[in-house]
C-alpha positions in Angstrom: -3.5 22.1 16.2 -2.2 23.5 12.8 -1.7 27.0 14.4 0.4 25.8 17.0 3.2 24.1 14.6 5.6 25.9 13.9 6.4 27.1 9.9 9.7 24.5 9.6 7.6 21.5 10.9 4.7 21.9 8.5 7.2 22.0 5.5 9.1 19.5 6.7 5.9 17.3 6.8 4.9 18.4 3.2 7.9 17.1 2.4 7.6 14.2 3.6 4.5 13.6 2.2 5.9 14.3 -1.7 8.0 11.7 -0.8 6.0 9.2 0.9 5.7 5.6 -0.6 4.3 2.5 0.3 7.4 0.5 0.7 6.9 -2.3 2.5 4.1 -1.5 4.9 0.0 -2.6 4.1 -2.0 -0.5 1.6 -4.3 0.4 4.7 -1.4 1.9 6.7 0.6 3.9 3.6 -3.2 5.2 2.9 -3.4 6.3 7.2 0.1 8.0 6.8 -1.1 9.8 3.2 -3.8 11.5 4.9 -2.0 12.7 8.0 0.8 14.3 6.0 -2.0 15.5 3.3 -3.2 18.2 4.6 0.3 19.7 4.7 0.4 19.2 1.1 -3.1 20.7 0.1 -1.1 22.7 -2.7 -0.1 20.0 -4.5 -3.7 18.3 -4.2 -6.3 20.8 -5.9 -8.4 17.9 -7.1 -9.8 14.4 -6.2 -8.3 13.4 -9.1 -4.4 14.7 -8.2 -5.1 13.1 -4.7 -5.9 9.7 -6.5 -2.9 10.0 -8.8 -0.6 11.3 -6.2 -1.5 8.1 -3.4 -1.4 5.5 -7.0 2.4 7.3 -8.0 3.6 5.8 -4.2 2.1 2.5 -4.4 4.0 -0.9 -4.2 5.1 -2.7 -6.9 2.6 -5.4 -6.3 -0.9 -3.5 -6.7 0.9 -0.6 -8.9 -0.3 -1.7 -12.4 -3.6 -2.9 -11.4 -4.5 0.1 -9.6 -3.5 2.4 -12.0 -5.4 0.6 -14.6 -8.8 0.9 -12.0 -8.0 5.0 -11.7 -8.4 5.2 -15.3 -12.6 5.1 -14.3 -14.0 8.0 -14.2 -15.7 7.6 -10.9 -13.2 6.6 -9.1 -12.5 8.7 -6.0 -10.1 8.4 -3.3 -12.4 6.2 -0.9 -12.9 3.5 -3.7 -9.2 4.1 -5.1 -8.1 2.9 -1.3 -10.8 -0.1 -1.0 -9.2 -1.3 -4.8 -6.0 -1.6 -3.9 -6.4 -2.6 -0.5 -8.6 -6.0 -1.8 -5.7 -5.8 -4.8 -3.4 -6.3 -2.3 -5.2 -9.0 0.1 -5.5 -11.3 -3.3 -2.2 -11.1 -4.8 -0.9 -11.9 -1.1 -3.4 -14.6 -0.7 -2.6 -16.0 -4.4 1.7 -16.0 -2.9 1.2 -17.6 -0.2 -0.7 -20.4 -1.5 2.2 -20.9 -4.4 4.9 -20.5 -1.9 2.5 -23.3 0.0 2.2 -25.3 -3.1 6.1 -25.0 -4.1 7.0 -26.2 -0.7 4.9 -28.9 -0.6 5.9 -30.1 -4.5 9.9 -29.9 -2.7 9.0 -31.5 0.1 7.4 -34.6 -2.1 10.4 -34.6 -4.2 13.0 -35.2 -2.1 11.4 -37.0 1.0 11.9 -34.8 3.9 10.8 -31.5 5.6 11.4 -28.1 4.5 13.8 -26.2 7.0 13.7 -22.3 7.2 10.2 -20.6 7.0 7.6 -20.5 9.4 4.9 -20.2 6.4 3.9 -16.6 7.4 4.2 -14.2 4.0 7.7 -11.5 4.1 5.4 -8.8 3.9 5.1 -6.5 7.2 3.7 -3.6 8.0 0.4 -4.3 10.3 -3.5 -4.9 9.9 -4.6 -4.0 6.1 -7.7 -2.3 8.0 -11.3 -3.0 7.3 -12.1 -3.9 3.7 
């Protein structure tokens, strides 16, 4: 397939993966789109430990700081790296929801009536977080 492309796509994609973040999209799907446009970026990747570093540096805020603090093992690779922040993710997510569930249901107590707006799903989109 990679013969076929032509010169400007392949850089085009390289680029986009130097500049690919998480955003606001799961763990499991930034990871998908970090190794399709990898492989474009091979030079910037010598080592497991550059691809580690390089998929931590475009992380969300929300899993950033723990994961970093995880890559500072010495065995972990990219596979484990992913399952971290992944399960990272899925806790701090769980852990919001339940305080946004708790805060709204404190409110609700305290003034008598039901909470309009919010359909209790979490803000975050971006898809299935994969298997774990």
């Amino acid at each position: 397939m990679d013969h076929f492309l032509p010169a400007e796509t392949k850089v085009a994609r390289a680029t986009e993966f130097e500049s690919l973040e998480q955003g606001s999209v799961s763990v499991w799907d930034y990871h998908m789109e970090f190794t399709c446009l990898s492989k474009y970026a091979i030079h910037i990747l010598p080592t497991m430990e550059a691809m580690v570093h390089r998929f931590i540096q475009g992380l969300s805020p929300l899993v950033i700081n723990e994961v970093a603090t995880a890559a500072l093992n010495s065995d972990m690779n990219y596979g484990k790296m992913v399952a971290f922040a992944q399960a990272t993710e899925n806790r701090k997510l769980k852990n919001r929801m339940e305080h946004e569930g708790s805060s709204k249901a404190r409110s609700t107590s305290n003034f008598g009536g039901s909470s309009s707006g919010g359909n209790g799903r979490s803000a975050f989109r971006g898809g299935s977080s994969g298997p774990s």
